[in-house]
MARBAVO-106279 format. One record per residue: x, y, z of N, C-alpha, C in turn. Coordinates in steps of 0.05 Angstrom, whole numbers. Example, Ala and Ser with C-alpha at 12.3 -4.5 7.8 and 13.67 -1.06 7.14 Angstrom:
SITE, 264, -114, 156, 246, -90, 156, 264, -66, 156
SITE, 257, -45, 142, 273, -21, 143, 258, 1, 157
This chain:
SITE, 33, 2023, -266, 25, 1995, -270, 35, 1978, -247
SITE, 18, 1960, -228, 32, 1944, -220, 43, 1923, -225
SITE, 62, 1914, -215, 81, 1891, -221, 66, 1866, -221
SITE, 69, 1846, -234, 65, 1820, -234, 78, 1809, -219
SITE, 51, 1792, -211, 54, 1770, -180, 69, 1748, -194
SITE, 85, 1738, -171, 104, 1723, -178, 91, 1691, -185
SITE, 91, 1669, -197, 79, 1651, -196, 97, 1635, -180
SITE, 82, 1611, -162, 90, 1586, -145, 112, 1572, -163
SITE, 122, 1560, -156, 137, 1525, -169, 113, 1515, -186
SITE, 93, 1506, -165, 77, 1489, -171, 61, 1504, -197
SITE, 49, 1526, -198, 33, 1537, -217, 53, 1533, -244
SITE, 82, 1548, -247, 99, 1542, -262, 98, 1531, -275
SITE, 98, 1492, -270, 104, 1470, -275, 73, 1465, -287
SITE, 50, 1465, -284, 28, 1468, -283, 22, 1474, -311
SITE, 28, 1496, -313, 23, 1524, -339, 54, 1510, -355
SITE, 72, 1495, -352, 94, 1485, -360, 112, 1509, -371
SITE, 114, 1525, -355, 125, 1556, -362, 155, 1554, -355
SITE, 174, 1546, -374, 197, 1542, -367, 218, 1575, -356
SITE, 198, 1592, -366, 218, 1614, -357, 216, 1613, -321
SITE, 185, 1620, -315, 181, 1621, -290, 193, 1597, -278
SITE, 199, 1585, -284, 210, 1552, -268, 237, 1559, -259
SITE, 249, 1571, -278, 273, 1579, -275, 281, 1608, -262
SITE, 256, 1621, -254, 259, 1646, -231, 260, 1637, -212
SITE, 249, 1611, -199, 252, 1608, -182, 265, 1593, -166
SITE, 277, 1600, -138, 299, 1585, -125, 296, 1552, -121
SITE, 323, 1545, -134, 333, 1515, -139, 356, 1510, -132
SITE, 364, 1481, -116, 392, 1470, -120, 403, 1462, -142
SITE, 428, 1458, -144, 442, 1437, -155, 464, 1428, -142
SITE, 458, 1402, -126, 483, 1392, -113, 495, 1369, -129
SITE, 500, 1367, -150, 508, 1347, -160, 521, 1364, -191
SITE, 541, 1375, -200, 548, 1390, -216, 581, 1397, -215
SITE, 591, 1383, -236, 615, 1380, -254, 624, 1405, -264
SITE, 640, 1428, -241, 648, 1458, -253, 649, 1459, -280
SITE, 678, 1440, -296, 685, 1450, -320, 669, 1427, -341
SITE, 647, 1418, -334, 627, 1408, -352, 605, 1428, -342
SITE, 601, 1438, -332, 576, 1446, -324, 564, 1474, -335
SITE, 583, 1479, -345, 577, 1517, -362, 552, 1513, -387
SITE, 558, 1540, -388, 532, 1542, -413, 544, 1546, -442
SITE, 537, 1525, -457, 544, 1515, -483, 556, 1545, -500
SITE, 532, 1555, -502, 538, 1586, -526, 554, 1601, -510
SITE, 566, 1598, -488, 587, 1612, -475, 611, 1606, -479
SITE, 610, 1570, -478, 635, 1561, -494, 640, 1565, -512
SITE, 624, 1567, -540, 622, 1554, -560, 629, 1585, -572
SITE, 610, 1609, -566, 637, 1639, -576, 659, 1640, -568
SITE, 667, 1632, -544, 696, 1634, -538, 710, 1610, -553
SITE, 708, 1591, -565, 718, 1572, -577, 718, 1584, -609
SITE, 699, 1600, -610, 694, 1608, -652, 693, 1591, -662
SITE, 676, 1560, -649, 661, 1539, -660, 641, 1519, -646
SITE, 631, 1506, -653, 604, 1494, -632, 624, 1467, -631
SITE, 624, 1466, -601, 622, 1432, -588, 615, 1409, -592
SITE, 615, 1398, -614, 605, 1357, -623, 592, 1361, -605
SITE, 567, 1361, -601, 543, 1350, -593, 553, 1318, -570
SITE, 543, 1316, -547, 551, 1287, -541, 527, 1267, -551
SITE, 538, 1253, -557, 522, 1228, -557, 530, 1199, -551
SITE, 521, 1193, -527, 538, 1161, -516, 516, 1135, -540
SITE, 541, 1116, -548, 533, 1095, -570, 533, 1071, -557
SITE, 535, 1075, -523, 526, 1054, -507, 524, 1060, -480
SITE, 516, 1043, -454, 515, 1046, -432, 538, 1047, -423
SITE, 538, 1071, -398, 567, 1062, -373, 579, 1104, -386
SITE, 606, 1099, -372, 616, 1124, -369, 634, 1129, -388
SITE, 640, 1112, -406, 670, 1113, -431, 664, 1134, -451
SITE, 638, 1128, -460, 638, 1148, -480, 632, 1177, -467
SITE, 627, 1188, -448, 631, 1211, -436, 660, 1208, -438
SITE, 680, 1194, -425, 706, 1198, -427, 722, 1202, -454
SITE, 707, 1192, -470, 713, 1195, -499, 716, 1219, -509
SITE, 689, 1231, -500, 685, 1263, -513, 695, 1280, -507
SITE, 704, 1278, -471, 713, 1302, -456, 748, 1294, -471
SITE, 757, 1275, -474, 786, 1275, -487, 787, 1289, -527
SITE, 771, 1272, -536, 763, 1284, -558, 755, 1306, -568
SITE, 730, 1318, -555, 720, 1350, -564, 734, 1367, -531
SITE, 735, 1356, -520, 718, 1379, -500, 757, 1388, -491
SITE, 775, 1369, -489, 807, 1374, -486, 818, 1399, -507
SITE, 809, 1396, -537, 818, 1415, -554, 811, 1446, -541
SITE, 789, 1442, -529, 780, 1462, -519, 796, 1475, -500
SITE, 802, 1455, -481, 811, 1468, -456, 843, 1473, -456
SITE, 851, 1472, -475, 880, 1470, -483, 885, 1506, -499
SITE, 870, 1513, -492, 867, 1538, -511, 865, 1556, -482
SITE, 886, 1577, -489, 901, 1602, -466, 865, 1616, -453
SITE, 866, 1614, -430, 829, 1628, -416, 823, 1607, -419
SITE, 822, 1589, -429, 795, 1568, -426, 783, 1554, -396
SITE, 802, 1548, -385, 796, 1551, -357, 777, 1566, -346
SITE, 789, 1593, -343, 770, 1614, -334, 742, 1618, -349
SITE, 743, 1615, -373, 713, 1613, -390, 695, 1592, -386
SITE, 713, 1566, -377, 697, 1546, -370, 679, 1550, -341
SITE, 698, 1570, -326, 693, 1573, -290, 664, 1589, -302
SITE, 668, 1619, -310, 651, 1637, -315, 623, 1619, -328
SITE, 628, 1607, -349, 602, 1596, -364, 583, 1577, -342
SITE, 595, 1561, -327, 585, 1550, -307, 564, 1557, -289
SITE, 576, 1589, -280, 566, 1607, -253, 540, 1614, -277
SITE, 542, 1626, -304, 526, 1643, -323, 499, 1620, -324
SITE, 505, 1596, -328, 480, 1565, -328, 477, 1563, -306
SITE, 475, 1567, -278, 476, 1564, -248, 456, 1587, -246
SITE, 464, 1606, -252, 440, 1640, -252, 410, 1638, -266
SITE, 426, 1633, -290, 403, 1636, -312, 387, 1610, -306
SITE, 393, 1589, -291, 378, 1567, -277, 363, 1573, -261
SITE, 368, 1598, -240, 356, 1603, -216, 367, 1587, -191
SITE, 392, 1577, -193, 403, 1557, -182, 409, 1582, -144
SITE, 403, 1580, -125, 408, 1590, -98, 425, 1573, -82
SITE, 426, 1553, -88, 440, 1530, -69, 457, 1513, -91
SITE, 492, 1511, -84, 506, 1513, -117, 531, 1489, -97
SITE, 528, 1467, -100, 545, 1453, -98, 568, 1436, -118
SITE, 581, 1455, -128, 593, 1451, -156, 622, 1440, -147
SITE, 631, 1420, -155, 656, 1407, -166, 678, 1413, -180
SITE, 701, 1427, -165, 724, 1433, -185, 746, 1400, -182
SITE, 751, 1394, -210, 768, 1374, -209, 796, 1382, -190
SITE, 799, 1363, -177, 823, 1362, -156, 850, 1361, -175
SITE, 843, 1339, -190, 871, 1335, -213, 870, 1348, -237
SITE, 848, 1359, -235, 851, 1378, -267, 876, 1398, -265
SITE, 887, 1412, -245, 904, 1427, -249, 928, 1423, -264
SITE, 936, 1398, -259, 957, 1379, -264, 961, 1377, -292
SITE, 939, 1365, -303, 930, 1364, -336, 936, 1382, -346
SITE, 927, 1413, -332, 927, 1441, -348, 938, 1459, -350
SITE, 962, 1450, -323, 982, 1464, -313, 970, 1489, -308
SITE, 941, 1496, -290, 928, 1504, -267, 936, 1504, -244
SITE, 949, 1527, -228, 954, 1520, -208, 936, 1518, -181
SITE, 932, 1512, -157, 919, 1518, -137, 898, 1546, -134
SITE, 919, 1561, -135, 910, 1587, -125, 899, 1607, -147
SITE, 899, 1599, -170, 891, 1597, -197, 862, 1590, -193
SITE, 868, 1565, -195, 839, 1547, -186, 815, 1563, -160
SITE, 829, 1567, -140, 808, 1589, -125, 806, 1610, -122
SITE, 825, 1625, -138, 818, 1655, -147, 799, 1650, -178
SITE, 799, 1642, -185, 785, 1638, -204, 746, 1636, -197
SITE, 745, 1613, -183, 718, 1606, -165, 708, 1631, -152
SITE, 735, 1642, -138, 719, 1665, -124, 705, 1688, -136
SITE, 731, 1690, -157, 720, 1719, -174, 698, 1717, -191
SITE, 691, 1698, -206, 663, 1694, -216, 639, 1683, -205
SITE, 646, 1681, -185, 625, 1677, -161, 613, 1698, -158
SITE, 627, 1713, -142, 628, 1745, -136, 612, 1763, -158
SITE, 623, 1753, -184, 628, 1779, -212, 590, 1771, -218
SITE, 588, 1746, -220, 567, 1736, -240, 545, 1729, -216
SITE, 547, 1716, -190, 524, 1701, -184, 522, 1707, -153
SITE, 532, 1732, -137, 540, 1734, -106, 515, 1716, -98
SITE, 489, 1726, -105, 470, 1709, -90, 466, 1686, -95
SITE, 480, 1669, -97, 484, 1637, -97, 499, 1633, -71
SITE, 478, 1616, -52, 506, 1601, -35, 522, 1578, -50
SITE, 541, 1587, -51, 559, 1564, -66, 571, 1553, -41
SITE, 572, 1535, -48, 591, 1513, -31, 610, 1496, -53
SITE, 636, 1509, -49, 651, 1497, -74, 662, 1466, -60
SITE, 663, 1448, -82, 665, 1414, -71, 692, 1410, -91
SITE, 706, 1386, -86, 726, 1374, -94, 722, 1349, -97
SITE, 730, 1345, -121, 724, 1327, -128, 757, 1306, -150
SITE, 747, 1282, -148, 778, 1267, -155, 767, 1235, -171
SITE, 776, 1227, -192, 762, 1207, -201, 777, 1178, -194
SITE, 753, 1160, -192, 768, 1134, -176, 785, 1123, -180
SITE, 800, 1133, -219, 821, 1112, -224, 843, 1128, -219
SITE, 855, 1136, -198, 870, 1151, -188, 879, 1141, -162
SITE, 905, 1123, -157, 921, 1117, -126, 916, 1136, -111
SITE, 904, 1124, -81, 905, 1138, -61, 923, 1163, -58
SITE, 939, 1147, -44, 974, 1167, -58, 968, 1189, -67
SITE, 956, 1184, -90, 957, 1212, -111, 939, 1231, -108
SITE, 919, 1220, -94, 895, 1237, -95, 905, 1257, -68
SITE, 914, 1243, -49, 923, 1257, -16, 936, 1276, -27
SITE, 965, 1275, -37, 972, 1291, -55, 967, 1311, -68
SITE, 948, 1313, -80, 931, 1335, -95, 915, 1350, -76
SITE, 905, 1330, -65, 877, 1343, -37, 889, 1361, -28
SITE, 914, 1362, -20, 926, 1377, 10, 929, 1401, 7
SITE, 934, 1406, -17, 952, 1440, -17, 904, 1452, -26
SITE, 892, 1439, -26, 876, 1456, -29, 858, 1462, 1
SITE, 860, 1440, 17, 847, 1444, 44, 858, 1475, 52
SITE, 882, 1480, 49, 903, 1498, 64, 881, 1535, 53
SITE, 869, 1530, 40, 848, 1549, 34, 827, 1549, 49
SITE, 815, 1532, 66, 794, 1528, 81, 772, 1538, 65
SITE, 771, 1528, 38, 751, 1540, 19, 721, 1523, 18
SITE, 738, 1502, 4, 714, 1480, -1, 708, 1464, 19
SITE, 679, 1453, 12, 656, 1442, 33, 648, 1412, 29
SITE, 664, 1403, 13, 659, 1372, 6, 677, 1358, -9
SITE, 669, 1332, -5, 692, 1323, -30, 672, 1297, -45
SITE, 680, 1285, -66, 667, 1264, -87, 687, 1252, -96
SITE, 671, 1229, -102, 692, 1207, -124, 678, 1203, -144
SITE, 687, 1208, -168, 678, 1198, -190, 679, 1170, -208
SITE, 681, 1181, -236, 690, 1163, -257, 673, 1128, -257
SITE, 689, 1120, -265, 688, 1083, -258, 680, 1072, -238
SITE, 654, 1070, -233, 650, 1058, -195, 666, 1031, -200
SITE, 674, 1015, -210, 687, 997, -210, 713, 999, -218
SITE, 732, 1019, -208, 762, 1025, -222, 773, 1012, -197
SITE, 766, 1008, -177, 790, 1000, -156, 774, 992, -140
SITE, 778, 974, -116, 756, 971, -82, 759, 997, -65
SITE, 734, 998, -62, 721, 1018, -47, 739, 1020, -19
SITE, 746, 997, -4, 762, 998, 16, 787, 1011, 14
SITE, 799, 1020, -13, 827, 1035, -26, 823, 1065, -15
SITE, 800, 1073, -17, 794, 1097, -7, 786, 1108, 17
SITE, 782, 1084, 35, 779, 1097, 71, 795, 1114, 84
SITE, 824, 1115, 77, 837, 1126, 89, 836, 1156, 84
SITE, 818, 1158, 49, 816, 1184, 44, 793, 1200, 57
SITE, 772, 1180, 63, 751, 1195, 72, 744, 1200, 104
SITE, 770, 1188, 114, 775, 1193, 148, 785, 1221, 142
SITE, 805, 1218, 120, 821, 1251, 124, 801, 1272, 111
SITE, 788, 1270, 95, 767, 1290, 94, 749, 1294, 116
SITE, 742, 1271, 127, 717, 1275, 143, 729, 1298, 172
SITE, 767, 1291, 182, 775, 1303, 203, 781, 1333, 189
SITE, 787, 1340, 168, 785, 1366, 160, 759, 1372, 149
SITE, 731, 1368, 170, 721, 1388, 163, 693, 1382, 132
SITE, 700, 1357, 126, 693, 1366, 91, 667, 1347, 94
SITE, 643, 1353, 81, 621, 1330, 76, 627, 1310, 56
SITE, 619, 1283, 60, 630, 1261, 41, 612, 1250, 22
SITE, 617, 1259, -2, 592, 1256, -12, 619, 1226, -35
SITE, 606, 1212, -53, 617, 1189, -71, 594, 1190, -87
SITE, 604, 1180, -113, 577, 1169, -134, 583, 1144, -137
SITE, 553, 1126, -130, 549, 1102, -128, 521, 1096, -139
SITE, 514, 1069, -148, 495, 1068, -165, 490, 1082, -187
SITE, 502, 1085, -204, 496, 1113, -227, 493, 1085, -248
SITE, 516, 1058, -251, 512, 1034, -257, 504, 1015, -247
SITE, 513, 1018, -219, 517, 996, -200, 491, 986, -200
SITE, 488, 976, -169, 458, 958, -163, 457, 974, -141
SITE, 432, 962, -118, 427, 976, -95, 453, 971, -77
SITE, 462, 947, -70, 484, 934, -53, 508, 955, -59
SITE, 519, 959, -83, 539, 986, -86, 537, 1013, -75
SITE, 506, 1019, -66, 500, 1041, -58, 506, 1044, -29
SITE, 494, 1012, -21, 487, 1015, 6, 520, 1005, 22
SITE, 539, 996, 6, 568, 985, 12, 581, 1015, 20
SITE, 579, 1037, -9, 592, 1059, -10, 588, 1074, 17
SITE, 562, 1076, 21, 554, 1092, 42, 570, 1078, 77
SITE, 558, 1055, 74, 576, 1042, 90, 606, 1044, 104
SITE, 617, 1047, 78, 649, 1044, 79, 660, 1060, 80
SITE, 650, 1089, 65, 663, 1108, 67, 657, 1123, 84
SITE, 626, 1120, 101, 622, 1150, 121, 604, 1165, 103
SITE, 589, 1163, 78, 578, 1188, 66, 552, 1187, 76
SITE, 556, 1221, 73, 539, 1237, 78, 506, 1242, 49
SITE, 519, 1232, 30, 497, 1244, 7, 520, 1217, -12
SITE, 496, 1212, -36, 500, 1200, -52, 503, 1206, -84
SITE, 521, 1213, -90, 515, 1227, -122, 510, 1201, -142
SITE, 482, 1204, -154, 466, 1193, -177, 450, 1171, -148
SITE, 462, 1142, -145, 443, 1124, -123, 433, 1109, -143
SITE, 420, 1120, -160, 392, 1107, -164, 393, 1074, -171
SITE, 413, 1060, -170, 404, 1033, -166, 402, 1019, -138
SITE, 403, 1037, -124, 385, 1030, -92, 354, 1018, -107
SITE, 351, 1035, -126, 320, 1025, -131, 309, 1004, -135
SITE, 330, 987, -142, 328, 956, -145, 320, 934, -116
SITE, 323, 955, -91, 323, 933, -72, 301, 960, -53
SITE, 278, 943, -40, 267, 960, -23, 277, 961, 2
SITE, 301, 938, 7, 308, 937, 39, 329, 964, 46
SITE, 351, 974, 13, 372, 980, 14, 358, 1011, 24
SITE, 329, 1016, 3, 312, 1043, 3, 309, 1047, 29
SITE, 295, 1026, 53, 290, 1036, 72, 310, 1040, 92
SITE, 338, 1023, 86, 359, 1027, 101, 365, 1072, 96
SITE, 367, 1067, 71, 375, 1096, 67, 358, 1118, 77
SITE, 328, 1115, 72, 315, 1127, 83, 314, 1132, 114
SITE, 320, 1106, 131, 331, 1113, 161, 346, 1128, 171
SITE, 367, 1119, 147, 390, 1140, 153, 393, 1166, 153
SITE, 371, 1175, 127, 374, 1207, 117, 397, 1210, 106
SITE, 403, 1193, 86, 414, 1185, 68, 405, 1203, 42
SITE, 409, 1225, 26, 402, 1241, 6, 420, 1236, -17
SITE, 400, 1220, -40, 410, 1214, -70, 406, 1244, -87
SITE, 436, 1254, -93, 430, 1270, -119, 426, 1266, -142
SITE, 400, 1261, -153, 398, 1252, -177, 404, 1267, -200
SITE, 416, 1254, -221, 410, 1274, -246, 396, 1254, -272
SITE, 370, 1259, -272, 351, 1247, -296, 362, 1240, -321
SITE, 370, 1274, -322, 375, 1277, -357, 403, 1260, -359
SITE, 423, 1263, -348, 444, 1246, -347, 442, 1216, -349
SITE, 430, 1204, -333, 423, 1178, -336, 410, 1163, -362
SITE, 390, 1184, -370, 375, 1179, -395, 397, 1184, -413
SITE, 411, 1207, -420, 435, 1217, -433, 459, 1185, -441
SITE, 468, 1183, -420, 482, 1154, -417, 470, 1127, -408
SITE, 446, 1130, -422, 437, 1104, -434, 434, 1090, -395
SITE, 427, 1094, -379, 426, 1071, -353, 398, 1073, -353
SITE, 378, 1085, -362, 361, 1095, -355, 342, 1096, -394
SITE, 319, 1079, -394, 307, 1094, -418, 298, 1120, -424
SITE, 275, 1132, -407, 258, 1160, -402, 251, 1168, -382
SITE, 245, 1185, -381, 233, 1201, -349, 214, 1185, -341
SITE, 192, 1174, -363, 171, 1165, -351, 178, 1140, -335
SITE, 195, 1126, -339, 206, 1097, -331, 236, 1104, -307
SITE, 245, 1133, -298, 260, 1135, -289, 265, 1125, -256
SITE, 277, 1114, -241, 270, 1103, -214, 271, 1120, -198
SITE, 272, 1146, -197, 277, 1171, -174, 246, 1167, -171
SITE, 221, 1154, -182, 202, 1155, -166, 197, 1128, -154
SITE, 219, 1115, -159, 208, 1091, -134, 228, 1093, -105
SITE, 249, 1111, -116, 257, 1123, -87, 243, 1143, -74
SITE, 230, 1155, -86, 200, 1176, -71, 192, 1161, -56
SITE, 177, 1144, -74, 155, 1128, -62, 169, 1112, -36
SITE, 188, 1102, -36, 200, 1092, -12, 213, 1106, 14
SITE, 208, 1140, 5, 208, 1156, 23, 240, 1168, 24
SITE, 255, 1157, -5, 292, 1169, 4, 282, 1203, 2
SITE, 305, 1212, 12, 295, 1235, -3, 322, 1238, -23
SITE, 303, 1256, -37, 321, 1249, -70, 326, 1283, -75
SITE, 340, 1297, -92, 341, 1322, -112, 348, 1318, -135
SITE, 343, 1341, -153, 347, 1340, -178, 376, 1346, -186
SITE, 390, 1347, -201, 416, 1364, -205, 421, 1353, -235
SITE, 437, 1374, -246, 448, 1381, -273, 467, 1362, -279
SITE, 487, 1348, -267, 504, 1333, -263, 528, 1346, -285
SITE, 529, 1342, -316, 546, 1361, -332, 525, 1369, -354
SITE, 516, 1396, -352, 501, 1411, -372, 505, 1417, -388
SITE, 533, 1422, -398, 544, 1420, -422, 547, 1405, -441
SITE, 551, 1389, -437, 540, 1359, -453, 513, 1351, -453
SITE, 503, 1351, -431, 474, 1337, -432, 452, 1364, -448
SITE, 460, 1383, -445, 448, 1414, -451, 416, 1415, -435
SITE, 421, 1398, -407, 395, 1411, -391, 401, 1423, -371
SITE, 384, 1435, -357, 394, 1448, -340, 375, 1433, -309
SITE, 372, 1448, -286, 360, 1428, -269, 325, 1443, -275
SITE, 319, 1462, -290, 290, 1475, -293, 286, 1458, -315
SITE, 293, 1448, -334, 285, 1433, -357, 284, 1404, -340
SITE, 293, 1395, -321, 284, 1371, -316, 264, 1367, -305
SITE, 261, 1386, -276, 232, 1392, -268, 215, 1391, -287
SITE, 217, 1410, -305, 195, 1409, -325, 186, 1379, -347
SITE, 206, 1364, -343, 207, 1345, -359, 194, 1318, -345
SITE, 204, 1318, -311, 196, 1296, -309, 159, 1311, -293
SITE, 157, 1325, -289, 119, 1337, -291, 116, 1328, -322
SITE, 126, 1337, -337, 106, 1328, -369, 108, 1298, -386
SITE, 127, 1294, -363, 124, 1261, -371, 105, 1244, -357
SITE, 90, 1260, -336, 78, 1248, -314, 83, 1235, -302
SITE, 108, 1233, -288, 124, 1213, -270, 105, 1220, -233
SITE, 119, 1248, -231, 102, 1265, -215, 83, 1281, -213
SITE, 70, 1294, -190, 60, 1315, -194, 70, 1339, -194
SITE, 55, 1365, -195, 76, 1393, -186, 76, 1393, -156
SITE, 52, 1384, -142, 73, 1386, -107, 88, 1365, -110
SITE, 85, 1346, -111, 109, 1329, -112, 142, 1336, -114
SITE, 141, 1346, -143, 163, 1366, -146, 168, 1383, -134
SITE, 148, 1406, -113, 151, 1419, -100, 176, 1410, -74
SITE, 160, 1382, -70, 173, 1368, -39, 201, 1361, -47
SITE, 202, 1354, -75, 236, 1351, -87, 252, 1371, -90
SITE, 246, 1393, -99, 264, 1420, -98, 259, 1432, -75
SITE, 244, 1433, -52, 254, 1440, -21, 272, 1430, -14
SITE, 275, 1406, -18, 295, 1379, -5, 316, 1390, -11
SITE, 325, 1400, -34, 352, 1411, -39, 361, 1441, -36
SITE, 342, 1458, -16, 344, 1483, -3, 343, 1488, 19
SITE, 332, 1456, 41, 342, 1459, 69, 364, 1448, 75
C-alpha cells in the first residue's frame, strides 16, 4: 500500500482537519514552561482535574488568582515541577511545535525551593526524552513586580549555564516604569540574550512602541494594542519589529471579544509581522493548531494568509 501524501498547511485549514494542522511544523514563541503543559498530564499526576480558568474580568489578576489558588496546590506537591517541565514538552509535540521558545520562570525556583541546576537539568532531560526534534530555545523569564535588584540576582547564577536564548518581562505592564528596567536589559543584551518584554497585552499602541524603545527589544510578547495607532504599526513594521501574539489568551482574559474582531489582522494588514503562540495552554486549553484553525473558521483570514503567519515563526 502506499503511504499517504502528506497534506499542505493550507489544504489542512481548508478541509479544517485539526489533526493534519497539527503534523505540521509550527512555532511557539511566546509560551509560559510551567503553564504551558498538557492538562490530562497534570491532572493524572495530580489524581484530580484543575478548576477550569475562568477570568470574571479584564487585565491579568484573575490569572494571578488561579495560578495562587488552583494551580500552587499543585506545584507544592514532591515531582510536580518535573511533571509540569515534561507535560509542557508532551503539548509542544503533540502540537507539532519545531521552533519552541518556552519560558522558565527566573524566580520560580525561589517559591519552590528549585534549584538552578535542577531547573536545567530538568529542561534538558525532557527535551531530549520527549521532543529532540524541537529547536528549543529555552528563554527566561521574570515578572515586572519584582526590584531590579532582585531580578539581577536571580538572572546571574543562570547565564553561568550559557543555556538560554532570551529573556521577558511579564505580569503587570503597569507594576513599575519601564525605565526601572534598562539597566537589566543592557546586561542581557551584553550576555548574549534576545530581548523580548510583553507590552500591549492591555496597554495602548504608545506602550508598545515606548517598551520597544527603551528597552532595546527585539520581539514583542502579545503588542496587540499597537493596533490602535497606524503610525506606531508602521513604526514597527520598519523596524521588523515581531508581535507574538496569542488569540486565545487575549479572548481568554477578556482584552479582546472573538477571533472574528481580534486586531492581529489589522497588524497584518499594516504589514507587522505577527505569530501565533500558546501563551499558557494550560489554562487557556488551546494549543497554537487550535488557533490557526480557529481564527480560518472565524474568517478573520485566509489559509495562505495563515500560511504567511506560521512561516514568520520558522524563519
Amino acid at each position: 500500500m502506499m503511504p499517504s501524501k502528506k497534506v499542505s498547511f493550507k489544504t489542512a485549514l481548508q478541509n479544517r482537519d485539526l489533526k493534519a494542522i497539527r503534523s505540521l511544523p509550527k512555532s511557539d514563541l511566546h509560551n509560559h514552561c510551567m503553564l504551558g503543559g498538557k492538562a490530562s498530564v497534570i491532572n493524572r499526576f495530580y489524581e484530580q482535574k484543575l478548576k477550569p480558568f475562568r477570568a470574571d474580568k479584564m487585565g491579568i489578576e484573575p490569572l494571578n488568582r488561579w495560578i495562587y489558588e488552583v494551580y500552587k496546590p499543585f506545584m507544592e506537591r514532591p515531582g510536580a515541577f518535573e511533571k509540569a517541565v515534561e507535560a509542557a514538552f508532551i503539548q509542544a509535540k503533540q502540537d507539532g511545535i519545531r521552533v519552541l521558545e518556552m519560558s522558565m520562570d527566573g524566580f520560580f525556583g525561589s517559591l519552590f525551593n528549585v534549584s538552578v541546576p535542577r531547573m536545567v537539568d530538568t529542561l534538558k532531560h525532557y527535551h531530549s526524552l520527549i521532543a529532540p526534534e524541537i529547536d528549543f530555545r529555552p528563554e527566561l523569564g521574570f515578572p515586572k513586580t519584582l526590584p531590579l535588584r532582585t531580578i539581577l540576582k536571580y538572572l546571574e547564577p543562570f547565564l553561568a549555564y550559557d543555556y538560554f536564548r532570551s529573556i521577558d518581562l511579564y505580569d503587570d505592564e503597569n507594576a513599575q516604569p519601564l525605565g526601572n528596567f534598562r539597566e537589566l536589559y543592557r546586561f542581557a543584551r551584553k550576555a548574549g540574550l534576545k530581548l523580548k518584554a510583553h507590552a500591549g497585552e492591555f496597554g495602548d499602541a504608545e506602550s508598545v512602541r515606548k517598551a520597544v524603545e527603551m528597552l532595546g527589544l527585539d520581539e514583542v510578547q502579545h503588542g496587540i494594542g499597537a493596533a490602535g495607532s497606524p503610525d506606531v504599526m508602521r513604526w514597527l513594521a520598519a523596524n521588523s519589529i515581531r508581535l507574538n501574539v496569542c488569540p486565545e489568551s487575549n479572548i481568554k482574559l477578556k482584552r479582546v471579544k472573538s477571533y472574528k474582531t481580534h486586531p492581529i489582522r489589522i497588524l497584518f494588514d499594516h504589514g507587522v509581522r505577527v505569530t501565533v503562540n500558546s501563551d499558557d495552554a494550560l489554562l487557556f486549553r488551546a494549543g497554537v493548531s487550535e488557533q490557526f484553525l480557529r481564527l480560518y473558521r472565524s474568517g478573520l483570514f485566509s489559509a495562505a494568509e495563515l500560511e504567511t503567519i506560521r512561516l514568520n515563526g520558522l524563519s
